[in-house]
Structures are given as structure tokens and as C-alpha cells.
C-alpha positions, 0 to 999 in steps of 0.5 A: 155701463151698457146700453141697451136697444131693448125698448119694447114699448112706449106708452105716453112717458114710459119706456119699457126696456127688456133684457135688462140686467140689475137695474135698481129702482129709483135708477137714473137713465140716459136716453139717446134718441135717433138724431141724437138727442139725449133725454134723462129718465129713472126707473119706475119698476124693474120685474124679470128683466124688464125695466120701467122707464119714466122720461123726463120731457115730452117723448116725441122723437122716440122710437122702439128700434132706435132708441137707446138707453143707459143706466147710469147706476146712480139715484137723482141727487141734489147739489146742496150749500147755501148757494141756493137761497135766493135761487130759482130752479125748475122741478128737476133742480137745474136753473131757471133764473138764468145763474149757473148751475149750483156747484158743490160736492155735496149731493144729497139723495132726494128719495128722502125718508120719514124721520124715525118716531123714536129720533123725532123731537117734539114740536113746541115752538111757535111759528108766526105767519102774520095771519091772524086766523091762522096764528090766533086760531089754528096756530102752526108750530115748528116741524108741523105739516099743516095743508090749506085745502083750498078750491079752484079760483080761491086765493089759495097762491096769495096766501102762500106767498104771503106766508111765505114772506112774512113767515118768522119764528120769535127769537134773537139770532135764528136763522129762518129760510123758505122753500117754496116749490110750485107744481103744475102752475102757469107762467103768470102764476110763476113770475108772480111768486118771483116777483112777490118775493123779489119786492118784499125782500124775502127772495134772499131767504128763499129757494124755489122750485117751479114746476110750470104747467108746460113742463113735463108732468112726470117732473111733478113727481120730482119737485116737491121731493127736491125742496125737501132735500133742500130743505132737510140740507139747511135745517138739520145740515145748516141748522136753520129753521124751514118752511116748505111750501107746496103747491098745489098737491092736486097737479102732483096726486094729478101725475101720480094718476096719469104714471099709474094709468101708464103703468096699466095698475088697478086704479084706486078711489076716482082713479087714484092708485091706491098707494097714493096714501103712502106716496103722500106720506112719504112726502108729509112725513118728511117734516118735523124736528130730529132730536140733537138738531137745531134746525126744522122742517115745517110743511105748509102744503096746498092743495086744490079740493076738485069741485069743493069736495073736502071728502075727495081723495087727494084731501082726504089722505092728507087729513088723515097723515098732517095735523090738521088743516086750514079750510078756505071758504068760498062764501067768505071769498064772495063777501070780500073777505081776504084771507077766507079762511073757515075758522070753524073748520080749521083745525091746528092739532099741535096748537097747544104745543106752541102757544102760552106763556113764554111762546105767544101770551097766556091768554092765547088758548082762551081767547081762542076758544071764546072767539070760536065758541062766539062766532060758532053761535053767531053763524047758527043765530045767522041761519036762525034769523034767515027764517025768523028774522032778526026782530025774532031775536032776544037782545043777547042773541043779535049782539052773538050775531053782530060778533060773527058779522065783524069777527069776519071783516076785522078779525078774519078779513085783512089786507095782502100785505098786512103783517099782524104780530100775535100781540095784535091779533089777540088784542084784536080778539078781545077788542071784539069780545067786548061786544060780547057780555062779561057774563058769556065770556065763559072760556076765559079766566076772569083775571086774564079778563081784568089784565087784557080785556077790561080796557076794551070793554064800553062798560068799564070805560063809561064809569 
């Protein structure tokens, strides 16, 4: 392997190298610095003998003359076995929980691909978060890539970790394990999740990749591809059944900006390159199910939209690459209402794959859709009322606004360590549509209504 003492250039985290022969894309280097130290990179760009070095760390200490660089001919792999649940590794894959590095003669490529459409399976089974708006209104569904976009200071982390720990799909004997990669985040925010997972016991079924805020951002790049090699390892390798968890996709799309800026591209929307759709797209795409395989991959990716702007860019993209979305409001947040997740907004385009008889209850999709179509009046009647008053309001009209107000604190609102089966969050529906008359119960069938809804209703129960 050469070296070479060619760099041209530094710019921020990039090296240009000349004179370079047959560097592949993707390539790892070693990068030796005057005194000695050695630092790893991989390039980013190769044109006419010119190579586009991106270091892994800070670049003080380097130089143009004295700076050497190897090309090691090889791609970054990840060390793979079962070994790594209940590990904690930085966002390049070595230790942070203060093991030993992972050995195993398995090493799998982490420039992933999309899985092939023709190879893809159907995604059909249902995933239990525990949560009732999101598992009784925008159900997720194994092999499905479902966002939170969430905004700056909402509790967009206790709900990951929450998910994250409460997560199960329903069935005998299947293995489920988590990964859980954070990009960009601060050292409270970093033993928090540990510690969380640590005390409810779900650190032994989870793989973690932290990327702290004081680390490089260049690494940011890195992390979220390294949880899915794992994640691919133990789903289609193992056969388990895989949550990813990414957070936050803003501080990766935020790297991908400040790399495009150094490489002196044409900026996009806000700055952004303009390949930042395909680059997310390699990542979300990576999730779902391989026919022939027992195992899969399903995506929960957070991100923080910049000013609530949901038309921004970074959520932008990626509503229009996942199935859907799970929308935190920040009026729900100032009424203290845990988790403040805008139903009305949310949207699970799979959710009719999971659920029904035989994966959550028959009744599922109309209790659903009458719960979204009773609070969907109930917030009009609230803004109705603001002008009018409530007095306004004919008896049938407050009873609709009533059900906003406690579909919110009940049914929406619950507590950080409460773990909701799906039998009880559609129990819980239809105990609240008991305040709703029989007769504007119209998106659920009347014998669903008789078998799980008539003992819930004050009527029946006075006669």
C-alpha cells in the first residue's frame, strides 16, 4: 500500500489528496500526522487523480507538506455476532461502554443497499409500542419506516426510549432485539438513554450507537449506517425481529450540509445538497422484510423539524420516502399532556396491514376511525366556541367537544412508564365513545358496538 504526501488541501474535515492512483469511493484511509499520530478518514470523491479525504476527528495537528495518507483498499465493515446486544459503541463502531472491542470474523459492509422491491415481503405484522396513540391510531407495522417529527424542547427522546423499551411484537418465541443509534446528542442526553434502558431491563435486548455532540460531525455520517448493518445482522442473519431507532435525523441532514459546503457543491433547498433525498433514501430504505427470512427491520427515525416548519426540507423528504409520520404538537405539550402526539396529523400508511382479526382485534379499524372522526369535530366545535362561546353550542355539539377534551387527557395523555396492551387502548376508545350518542357512532358496525361497546355506555347501564 502507498503513501502518499500529495494533500493539496485541508478544508474544515476534508483532505485533498493528488497524484492519487485507484482510490475506490467509500475507501478507508490512514492518516499519519507530523508527530505521529494516526487518524482514519474515507474518501468521499475521487476525479483525475485527485482524492477527497473525510477525517474521522477533529483536524488540528495536520498539515499540507507533512501529512501523510494510505489507502488501505478496503471499505468500513462492522464486526457482527450476538455479542453486541447490551453493548455501547460510538458512532464508528468501537467501545464506549468500556468492553472490549467485538471480535468476530464476520465483518459486514455498512454501505448497505435498499432491499430489492421484487425481493421485498409485505409487511403485515403487528408491532406493539405501548403507546396508545400510536398503536390504536397510526399502528406501526413490522418492516415499516415510520418518522416522529417532532420540534426543539418537545420530548421527542422519552419517547424514543420509551418505544424503545416497551417495544414487542405478539407472538410465542420470537426473538426481538433493539438498536438504538443517537446522532449528535449531549453527554446528559447519552446516560440518560443508558441509564433508562439499564433500569428497565431492556439494555440486554439493545445495541447502541452514540454519537455525542463533542464528537466529530463527520462521524454523524457514519452512525445511523452502522446500526443498520447491525440491524440487517441480527434480522435476516439471526432471524430476529428489529426496531432501529434514529435520532435525531436533523444533526445527520446538519453534516451532511456542513460535508457538502466543504466539498464547495451547489447547495440545494436551505443549503442542503441536493442529493440529501437520495442520501436519506439510502438510509430508510433499508428497512422492511426479505421474502424467505424470518427476521426484520423496522425504522422508527426522529427528527427535529427547525422552527416547527413541517414544509422544511429535512421532514420533507422524508415524508415523501416513509409511510407516514408521527407529528408532536406543542399545544398539547403546554397542556401537559404526555406523549403530545397530533393525532390528526399522524398518519401510519401500513396501518391496515397490521391490524383486524387475528393480529390486533376486529374492531380495530373502526374504533380508530371513529375516535379520529369525534375528535376531528371536537377540535372544530373548540375554535367554534372561542367565538360564540359554549353556550352557543346545541347539547350534541358540547357532548363532541367534551370528547376532545378527555380523548386528549385519557386516551392521548399517559404516563412515561405506562405500558398500554392494545386491548386496553381499544377498550379505552370505546369507553370514551360512550360519551358520544349511539346515533353518531357511524364508522363502526353495530355488532362490534353490542360486543365491546354496550357495557361502556351509561344508557344501557341505567335500565
Amino acid at each position: 500500500m502507498l503513501e502518499y504526501r500529495t494533500v493539496s488541501q485541508i478544508a474544515g474535515p476534508l483532505l485533498f489528496v493528488e497524484n492519487v492512483e485507484n482510490a475506490g469511493y467509500n475507501e478507508i484511509v490512514e492518516i499519519t500526522l507530523p508527530n505521529g499520530e494516526k487518524k482514519s478518514g474515507q474518501v468521499l470523491d475521487t476525479r483525475k487523480g485527485l482524492a477527497i479525504v473525510q477525517v474521522f476527528g477533529p483536524t488540528t495537528g495536520l498539515d499540507v507538506p507533512n501529512t501523510t495518507v494510505k489507502f488501505l483498499g478496503d471499505i468500513v465493515r462492522l464486526p457482527v455476532s450476538d455479542e453486541m446486544l447490551g453493548r455501547v459503541f460510538d458512532g464508528l463502531g468501537n467501545p464506549r461502554d468500556g468492553g472490549g472491542p467485538l471480535l468476530s470474523k464476520e465483518k459486514m459492509e455498512i454501505v448497505g443497499y435498499a432491499i430489492n422491491p421484487y425481493a421485498r415481503d409485505e409487511p403485515s405484522e403487528f408491532i406493539q409500542t405501548g403507546i396508545s396513540a400510536i398503536d390504536g391510531m397510526n399502528t406501526l407495522v413490522r418492516g415499516q419506516k415510520l418518522p416522529i417529527f417532532s420540534g426543539s424542547g418537545l420530548p421527542h427522546n422519552d419517547i424514543a426510549a420509551q418505544i424503545a423499551r416497551q417495544a414487542k411484537v405478539l407472538g410465542e418465541g420470537e426473538n426481538f432485539a433493539v438498536i438504538f443509534a443517537a446522532m449528535g446528542i449531549t453527554s446528559e442526553e447519552a446516560n440518560f438513554f443508558i441509564e433508562n434502558f439499564r433500569s428497565t431491563g431492556a439494555f440486554e435486548r439493545a445495541v447502541m450507537f452514540l454519537n455525542l455532540a463533542s464528537d466529530p460531525s463527520m462521524e454523524r455520517i457514519i452512525t445511523p449506517r452502522m446500526a443498520l448493518t447491525a440491524a440487517e445482522y441480527l434480522a435476516f442473519e439471526r432471524d430476529m425481529h428489529v426496531l432501529v431507532v434514529l435520532t435525531d435525523m436533523t444533526n445527520y441532514c446538519e453534516a451532511l450540509r456542513e460535508i457538502s459546503a466543504a466539498r464547495e457543491e451547489v447547495p440545494g433547498r436551505r443549503g442542503y445538497p441536493g442529493y440529501m433525498y437520495t442520501d436519506l433514501a439510502t438510509i430508510y430504505e433499508r428497512a422492511g422484510r426479505i421474502k424467505g427470512k424470518k427476521g426484520s427491520v423496522t425504522q422508527f427515525p426522529i427528527l427535529t423539524m427547525p422552527g416547527d416548519d413541517i414544509t422544511h426540507p429535512i421532514p420533507d423528504l422524508t415524508g415523501y420516502i416513509t409511510e407516514g409520520q408521527v407529528v408532536l404538537s406543542r399545544d398539547l405539550f403546554h397542556k401537559g399532556i404526555y406523549p403530545p402526539i397530533d393525532v390528526l396529523l399522524s398518519l401510519s400508511r401500513l396501518m391496515n396491514q397490521g391490524i383486524g382479526k387475528g393480529k390486533t382485534r376486529e374492531d380495530h379499524r373502526g374504533v380508530a376511525d371513529q375516535l379520529y372522526s369525534s375528535y376531528a369535530r371536537g377540535r372544530d366545535l373548540r375554535s367554534l366556541s372561542a367565538i360564540v362561546g359554549e353556550g352557543a353550542l346545541t347539547p350534541e355539539d358540547r357532548k363532541f367537544l367534551h370528547f376532545a377534551d378527555i380523548f386528549e387527557k385519557r386516551f392521548i395523555g399517559q404516563g412515561r412508564d405506562e405500558d398500554r396492551s392494545i386491548e386496553t387502548t381499544l377498550n379505552l376508545g370505546w369507553e370514551l365513545l360512550a360519551e358520544i350518542p349511539e346515533s353518531e357512532l357511524k364508522r363502526v358496525k353495530k355488532e362490534y358496538i353490542e360486543k365491546y361497546g354496550r357495557r361502556y355506555r351509561k344508557e344501557d347501564a341505567n335500565q
